[in-house]
C-alpha positions, 0 to 999 in steps of 0.5 A: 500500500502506498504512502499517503504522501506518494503520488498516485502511479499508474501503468499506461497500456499500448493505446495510452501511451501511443497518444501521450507520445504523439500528443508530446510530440516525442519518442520513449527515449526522450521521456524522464527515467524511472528504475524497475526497482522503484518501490512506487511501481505499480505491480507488474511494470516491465522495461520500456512501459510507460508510468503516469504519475499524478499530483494533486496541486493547488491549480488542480491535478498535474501529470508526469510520465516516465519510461520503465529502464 
């Protein structure tokens, strides 16, 4: 179970993640890292996934994505 604290990860399927990377406008390899070992994965994350990471500001909800390595 996740800290309280910890910002809400999520992993994007196929589909998702193709419209993330074309709405950027980028490819995989120009996307922020994140280890496989990270403890804030969701179960089950494999090398080349793409992660969406939530945080809740005080302007609303901002998005991160990183590549699995």
């Amino acid at each position: 179970m996740p800290h309280i604290l910890q910002p809400k990860h999520s992993k994007l399927n196929v589909k998702e993640a193709e419209e993330i990377l074309g709405g950027l406008n980028v490819s995989k390899s120009q996307l922020p890292k994140i280890l496989s070992n990270d403890p804030s994965l969701p179960e089950g994350c494999q090398v080349g996934e793409i992660i969406k990471i939530e945080r809740k500001t005080d302007d609303g909800e901002v998005f991160y994505y990183r590549v699995v390595v």
